[in-house]
N, C-alpha and C positions, 0 to 999 in steps of 0.2 A: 231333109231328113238326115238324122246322124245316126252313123251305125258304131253301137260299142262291139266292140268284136268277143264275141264267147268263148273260149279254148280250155272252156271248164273249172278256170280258175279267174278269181276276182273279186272287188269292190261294184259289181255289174251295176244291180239295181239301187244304188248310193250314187254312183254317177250319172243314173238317167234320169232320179230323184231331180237332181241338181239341174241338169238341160231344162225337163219339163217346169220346174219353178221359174226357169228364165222364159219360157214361151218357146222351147223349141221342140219340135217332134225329133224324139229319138226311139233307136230298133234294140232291142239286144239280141244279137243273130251270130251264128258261127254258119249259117248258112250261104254262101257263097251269091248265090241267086237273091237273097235279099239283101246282103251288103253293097250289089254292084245297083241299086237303087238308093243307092246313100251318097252326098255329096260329100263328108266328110266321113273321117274314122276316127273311133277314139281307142286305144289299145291301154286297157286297167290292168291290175294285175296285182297280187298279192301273194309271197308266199314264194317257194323254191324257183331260182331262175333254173334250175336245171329239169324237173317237174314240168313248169310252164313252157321252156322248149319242145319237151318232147310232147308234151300235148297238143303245141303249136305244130308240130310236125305230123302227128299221126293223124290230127284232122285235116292236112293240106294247107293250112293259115298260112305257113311260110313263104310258099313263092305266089301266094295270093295276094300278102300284103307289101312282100318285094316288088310285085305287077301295078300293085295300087298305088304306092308310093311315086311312082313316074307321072304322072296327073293329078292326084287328089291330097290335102293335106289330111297327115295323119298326128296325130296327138297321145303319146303314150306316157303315161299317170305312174309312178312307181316302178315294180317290178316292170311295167309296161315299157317305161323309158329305159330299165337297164340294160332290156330286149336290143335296144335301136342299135348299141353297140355293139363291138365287133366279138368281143369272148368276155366271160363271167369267172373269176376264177371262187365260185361258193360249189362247193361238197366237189371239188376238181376243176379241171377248165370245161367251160359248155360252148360251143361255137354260138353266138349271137346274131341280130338280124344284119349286122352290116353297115346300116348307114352312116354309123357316126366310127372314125378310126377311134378307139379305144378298147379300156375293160371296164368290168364292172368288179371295185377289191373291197376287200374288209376293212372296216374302222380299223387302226391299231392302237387309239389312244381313248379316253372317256368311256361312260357306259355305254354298252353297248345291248340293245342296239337305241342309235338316238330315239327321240319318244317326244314328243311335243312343238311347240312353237317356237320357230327362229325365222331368223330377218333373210332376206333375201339382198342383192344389191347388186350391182352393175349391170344392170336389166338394160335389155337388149330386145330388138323385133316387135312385132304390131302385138304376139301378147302381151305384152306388159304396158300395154297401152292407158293411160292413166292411173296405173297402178304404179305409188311412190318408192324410192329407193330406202328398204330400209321395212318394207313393209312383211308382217311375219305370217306364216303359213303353218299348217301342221305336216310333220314329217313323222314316220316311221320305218325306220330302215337301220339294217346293220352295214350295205354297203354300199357305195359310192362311185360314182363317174370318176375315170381318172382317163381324163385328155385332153387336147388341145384347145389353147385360150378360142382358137377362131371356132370353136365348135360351141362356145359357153354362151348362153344369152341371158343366164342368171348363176350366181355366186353367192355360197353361205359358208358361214364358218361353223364347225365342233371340229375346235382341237386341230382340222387343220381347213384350209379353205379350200372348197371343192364345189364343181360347176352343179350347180342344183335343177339346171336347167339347160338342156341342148338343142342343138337343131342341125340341121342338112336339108338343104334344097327345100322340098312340100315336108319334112318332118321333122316333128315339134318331142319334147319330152320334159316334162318336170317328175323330180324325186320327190317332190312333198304331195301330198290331195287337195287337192283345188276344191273337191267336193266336199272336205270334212275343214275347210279353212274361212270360212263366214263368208260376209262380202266382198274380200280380197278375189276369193276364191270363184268363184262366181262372176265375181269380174272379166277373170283371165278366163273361164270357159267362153261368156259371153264372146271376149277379143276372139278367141279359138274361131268361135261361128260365124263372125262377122268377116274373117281374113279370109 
């Protein structure tokens, strides 16, 4: 079972679309007692990092999914992945989940915010597992991972080249949707399930 984690904001039922098409049972739960029946997590998110913290906090998510993160991998989609770092500087600085040392900053060049298909590349770890260098996804987002190469397990360019995809220890994050990216997309959730 995979549990999407609920904190009232998201892409929820888009991403469980996407499992269940591939043969996987998936929860959408913020409830604590049903996620600790889930072998993976997936952490979606749309919409204010600073919003989706405090909602992550006021339901308790935060040092739930700090606790789960020690044993289980975790997988955060968008807003989900800007979470994994360490502060957001959108509408001020927001404190972030931590695991990965950086921020989450704004575009400063091109329209903003990016809006469609771009390439991916210097893909790295078991997701991107038969999926080629070069291969384009759908993104929406005005702002960006900015941190260390060792932390990047995929790289895209608008205007400047930045890690599209990160990870730490059991936790995974892509900026673009896997579930709105055809069979690219589907592939790397697949890779997600199987790791």
């Amino acid at each position: 079972m995979i549990g999407i984690v609920d904190y009232g904001m998201g892409n929820l039922r888009s991403v469980q679309k996407a499992l269940e098409y591939l043969g996987e049972s998936a929860v959408i739960s913020g409830d604590r007692r049903v996620l600790n029946g889930c072998a993976k997590l997936i952490l979606p998110g749309v919409g204010s990092f600073a919003a989706g913290m405090a909602e992550m906090k006021r339901t308790g998510l935060v040092p739930y999914v700090k606790e789960r993160a020690k044993d289980t991998e975790i997988l955060g989609i968008c807003l989900g992945m800007q979470f994994l770092l360490e502060r957001s500087f959108e509408e001020g600085e927001t404190e972030g989940l931590g695991f990965v040392e950086g921020s989450a900053v704004r575009f400063t060049e091109g329209k903003i915010p990016q809006i469609g298909w771009n390439a991916v590349f210097d893909l790295k770890t078991p997701l991107f597992k038969g999926i080629e260098e070069g291969t384009r996804f759908y993104f929406v987002h005005s702002y960006r991972a900015d941190c260390a190469d060792r932390f990047a397990c995929a790289k895209t360019e608008y205007y400047v080249t930045y890690p599209s995809a990160i990870y730490a220890g059991n936790v995974y994050g892509v900026q673009f949707h896997p579930e709105k990216s055809g069979e690219a997309g589907l592939k790397l959730l697949k890779n997600f399930c199987k790791m």
